[in-house]
matplotlib code that plots the C-alpha trace (Angstrom):
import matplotlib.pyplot as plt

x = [-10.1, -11.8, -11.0, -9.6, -12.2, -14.4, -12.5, -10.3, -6.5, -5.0, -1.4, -1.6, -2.8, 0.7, 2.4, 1.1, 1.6, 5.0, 6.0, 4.2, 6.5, 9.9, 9.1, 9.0, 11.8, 9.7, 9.4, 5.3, 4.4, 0.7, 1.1, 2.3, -1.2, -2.7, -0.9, -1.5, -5.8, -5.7, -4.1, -2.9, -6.4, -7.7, -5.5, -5.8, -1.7, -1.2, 2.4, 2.5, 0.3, 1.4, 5.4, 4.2, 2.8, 5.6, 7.4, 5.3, 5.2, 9.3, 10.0, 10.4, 7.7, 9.4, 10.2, 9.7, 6.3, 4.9, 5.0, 1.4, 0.2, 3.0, 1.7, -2.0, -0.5, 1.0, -1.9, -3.7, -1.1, -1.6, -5.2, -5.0, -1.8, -4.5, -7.4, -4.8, -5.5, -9.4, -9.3, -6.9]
y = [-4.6, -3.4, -0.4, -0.8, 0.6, -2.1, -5.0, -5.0, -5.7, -3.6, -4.1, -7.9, -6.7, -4.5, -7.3, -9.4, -6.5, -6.1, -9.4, -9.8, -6.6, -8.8, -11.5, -10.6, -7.8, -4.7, -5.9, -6.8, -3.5, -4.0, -5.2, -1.4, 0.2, -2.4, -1.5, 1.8, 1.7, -1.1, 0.0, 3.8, 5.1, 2.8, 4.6, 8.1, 7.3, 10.1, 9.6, 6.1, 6.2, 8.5, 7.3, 3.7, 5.3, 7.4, 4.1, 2.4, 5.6, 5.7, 2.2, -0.1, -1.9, -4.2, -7.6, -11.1, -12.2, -8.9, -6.7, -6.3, -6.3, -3.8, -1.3, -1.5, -0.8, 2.5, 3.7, 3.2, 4.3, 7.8, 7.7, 7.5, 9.6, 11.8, 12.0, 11.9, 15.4, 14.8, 11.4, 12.6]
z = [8.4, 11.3, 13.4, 16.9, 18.7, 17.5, 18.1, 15.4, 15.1, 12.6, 13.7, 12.9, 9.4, 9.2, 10.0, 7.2, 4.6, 5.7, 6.1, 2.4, 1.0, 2.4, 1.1, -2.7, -1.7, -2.7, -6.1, -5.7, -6.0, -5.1, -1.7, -1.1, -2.7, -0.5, 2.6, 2.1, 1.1, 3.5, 6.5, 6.1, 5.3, 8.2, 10.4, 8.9, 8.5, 5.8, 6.1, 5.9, 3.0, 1.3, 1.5, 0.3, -2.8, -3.6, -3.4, -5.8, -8.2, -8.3, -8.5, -11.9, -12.4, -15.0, -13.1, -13.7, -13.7, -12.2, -14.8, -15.1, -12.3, -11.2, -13.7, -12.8, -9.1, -10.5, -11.7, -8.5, -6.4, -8.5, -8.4, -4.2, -3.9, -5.8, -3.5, -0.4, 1.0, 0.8, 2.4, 5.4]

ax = plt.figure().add_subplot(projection="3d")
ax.plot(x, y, z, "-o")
ax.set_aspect("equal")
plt.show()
Protein backbone atom coordinates (compact mmCIF):
# COMPACT_ATOMS: atom_id res chain seq x y z
CA UNK A 1 0.00 0.00 0.00
CA UNK A 2 0.92 3.37 -0.55
CA UNK A 3 0.91 6.28 1.90
CA UNK A 4 -1.61 9.11 1.60
CA UNK A 5 0.64 11.71 0.95
CA UNK A 6 1.62 10.04 -2.14
CA UNK A 7 -1.49 9.24 -3.65
CA UNK A 8 -2.36 6.35 -1.93
CA UNK A 9 -5.78 5.11 -0.43
CA UNK A 10 -5.23 3.25 2.56
CA UNK A 11 -8.78 3.45 3.88
CA UNK A 12 -10.05 1.40 0.73
CA UNK A 13 -7.31 -1.14 1.88
CA UNK A 14 -9.21 -1.15 5.51
CA UNK A 15 -12.10 -1.75 4.03
CA UNK A 16 -11.08 -4.84 2.15
CA UNK A 17 -9.29 -6.29 5.42
CA UNK A 18 -12.26 -5.71 7.27
CA UNK A 19 -14.70 -6.74 4.99
CA UNK A 20 -12.21 -9.92 4.47
CA UNK A 21 -12.13 -10.51 8.66
CA UNK A 22 -16.48 -10.62 8.32
CA UNK A 23 -16.59 -12.62 5.93
CA UNK A 24 -14.80 -15.80 7.46
CA UNK A 25 -16.18 -14.33 11.00
CA UNK A 26 -12.78 -13.83 12.64
CA UNK A 27 -11.89 -17.28 12.20
CA UNK A 28 -8.97 -16.52 9.25
CA UNK A 29 -6.75 -15.49 11.56
CA UNK A 30 -4.16 -14.10 8.93
CA UNK A 31 -6.22 -11.51 7.52
CA UNK A 32 -5.72 -9.83 11.16
CA UNK A 33 -1.52 -10.07 10.87
CA UNK A 34 -2.23 -8.69 7.58
CA UNK A 35 -4.30 -5.88 8.58
CA UNK A 36 -2.18 -5.07 11.10
CA UNK A 37 1.71 -5.24 8.91
CA UNK A 38 -0.42 -4.05 6.20
CA UNK A 39 -2.30 -1.22 7.34
CA UNK A 40 -1.48 -0.50 11.12
CA UNK A 41 2.29 -0.06 10.47
CA UNK A 42 1.40 2.02 7.37
CA UNK A 43 -0.41 4.28 9.47
CA UNK A 44 1.94 4.13 12.53
CA UNK A 45 -1.75 2.74 14.15
CA UNK A 46 0.06 1.22 17.32
CA UNK A 47 -3.26 0.65 18.73
CA UNK A 48 -4.84 -0.82 15.99
CA UNK A 49 -2.02 -3.04 15.52
CA UNK A 50 -1.32 -4.03 18.26
CA UNK A 51 -5.23 -4.95 19.33
CA UNK A 52 -5.47 -7.14 16.07
CA UNK A 53 -2.50 -9.14 17.29
CA UNK A 54 -3.63 -9.66 20.65
CA UNK A 55 -6.70 -10.97 18.89
CA UNK A 56 -4.88 -13.32 16.81
CA UNK A 57 -2.61 -14.44 19.90
CA UNK A 58 -5.91 -15.26 22.23
CA UNK A 59 -7.94 -16.76 19.76
CA UNK A 60 -8.20 -20.76 18.75
CA UNK A 61 -6.55 -21.33 15.97
CA UNK A 62 -8.14 -24.83 15.51
CA UNK A 63 -10.94 -24.44 12.71
CA UNK A 64 -11.84 -26.19 9.75
CA UNK A 65 -9.62 -25.90 7.05
CA UNK A 66 -7.47 -23.15 8.66
CA UNK A 67 -5.72 -24.74 11.06
CA UNK A 68 -2.38 -24.27 9.60
CA UNK A 69 -2.37 -21.44 8.40
CA UNK A 70 -3.93 -20.03 11.66
CA UNK A 71 -0.91 -21.23 13.59
CA UNK A 72 1.80 -19.79 11.27
CA UNK A 73 -0.38 -16.44 11.82
CA UNK A 74 0.25 -16.82 15.65
CA UNK A 75 3.62 -16.99 15.38
CA UNK A 76 3.84 -13.89 13.29
CA UNK A 77 1.51 -12.07 15.13
CA UNK A 78 4.11 -12.64 18.21
CA UNK A 79 7.08 -11.99 16.17
CA UNK A 80 5.38 -8.26 15.26
CA UNK A 81 3.57 -7.80 18.58
CA UNK A 82 7.49 -8.26 19.41
CA UNK A 83 9.16 -5.59 17.51
CA UNK A 84 5.92 -3.16 18.17
CA UNK A 85 7.58 -0.60 20.39
CA UNK A 86 10.60 -0.28 17.89
CA UNK A 87 8.43 0.03 14.80
CA UNK A 88 5.96 2.75 16.44
Amino acid sequence: QVPPSLGGKPEVGREHFEKAIALTEGHHLMAKVLFAKQYARLMFDQDLHDSLLEEVLAAEPEYDGLTLINGLAQRQAQELLDESSDYF
